[in-house]
N, C-alpha and C positions, 0 to 999 in steps of 0.2 A: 056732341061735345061743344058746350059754349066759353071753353075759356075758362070760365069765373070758378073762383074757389069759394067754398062753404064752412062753417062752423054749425055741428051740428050738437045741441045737447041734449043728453039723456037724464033718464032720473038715475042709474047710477053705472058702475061702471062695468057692467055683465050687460048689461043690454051696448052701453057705448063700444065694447071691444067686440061682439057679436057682430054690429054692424059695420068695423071695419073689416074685421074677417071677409064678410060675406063680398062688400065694396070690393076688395083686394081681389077677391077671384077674377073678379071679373074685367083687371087690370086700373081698376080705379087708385091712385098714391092716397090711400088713405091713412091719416096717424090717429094714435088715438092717444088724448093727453092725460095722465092718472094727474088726481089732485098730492098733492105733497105730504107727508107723514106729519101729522101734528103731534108736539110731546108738550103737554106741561109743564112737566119735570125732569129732571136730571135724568137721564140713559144713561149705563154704562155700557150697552151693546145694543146695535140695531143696523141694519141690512141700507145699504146705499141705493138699490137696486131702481126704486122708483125715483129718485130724484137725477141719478144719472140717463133713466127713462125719457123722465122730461126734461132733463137738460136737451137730448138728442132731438126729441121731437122739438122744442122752440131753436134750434138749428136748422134744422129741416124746414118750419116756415118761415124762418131769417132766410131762409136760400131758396123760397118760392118753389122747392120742391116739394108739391102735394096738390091735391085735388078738394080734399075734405080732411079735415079733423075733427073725429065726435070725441065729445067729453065729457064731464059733468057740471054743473052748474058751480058746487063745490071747489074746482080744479079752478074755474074762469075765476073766481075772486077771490083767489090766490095770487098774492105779488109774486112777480117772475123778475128775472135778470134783467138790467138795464138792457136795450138794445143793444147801445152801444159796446158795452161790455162782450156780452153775445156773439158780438161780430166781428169785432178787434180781431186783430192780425193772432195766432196762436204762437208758440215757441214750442219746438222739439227740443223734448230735451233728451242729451246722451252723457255718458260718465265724461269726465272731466272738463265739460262745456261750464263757460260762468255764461250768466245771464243775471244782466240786473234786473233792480226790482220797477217796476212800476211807482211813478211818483204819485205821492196822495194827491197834487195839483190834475197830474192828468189823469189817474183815477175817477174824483170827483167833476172833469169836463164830460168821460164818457157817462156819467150817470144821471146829467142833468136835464130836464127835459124841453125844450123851445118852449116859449112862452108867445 
């Protein structure tokens, strides 16, 4: 074990999730990131499944918890959530809690990138 983490890509995503499977047996943290649902056009029904996916998994490397992530080439040049956003403090929420809203000023601090 040398420490360093990897990004590894596949040509699509049956071979990328095969090789985490396999990774994971053998106690390696590996994630595997699906690329995001592209729509054209207007949906009026479709599954959240995979973007809640990769919400979790770019958490997971925001938190240096992993080994390796294989993915697709497709997934990597896909714009993802700002960092900062990502990593911002979360709020629970429960019935009758207020919770203000996020200012577009601080909004737009967390999205900006060092130049």
């Amino acid at each position: 074990d040398t420490g360093r983490k990897a990004v590894a890509i596949f040509p699509d995503e049956k071979d990328a999730t095969a090789v985490v499977s396999e990774l994971q047996s053998f106690g390696v943290r590996g994630l595997f990131l699906p690329p995001r649902d592209m729509f054209l056009g207007k949906v009026d029904a479709r599954g959240h499944e995979f973007d809640y996916l990769r919400l979790s998994v770019l958490s997971q490397v925001a938190g240096g918890d992993w080994d390796i992530v294989a993915t697709t080439a497709e997934a990597l040049c896909q714009t993802a959530i700002p960092h900062g956003i990502l990593t911002s403090p979360s709020v629970e929420l429960s019935p009758g809690k207020t919770v203000r809203p996020i200012s577009r000023a601080r909004c737009t601090s967390l999205t900006r990138r060092p130049r």
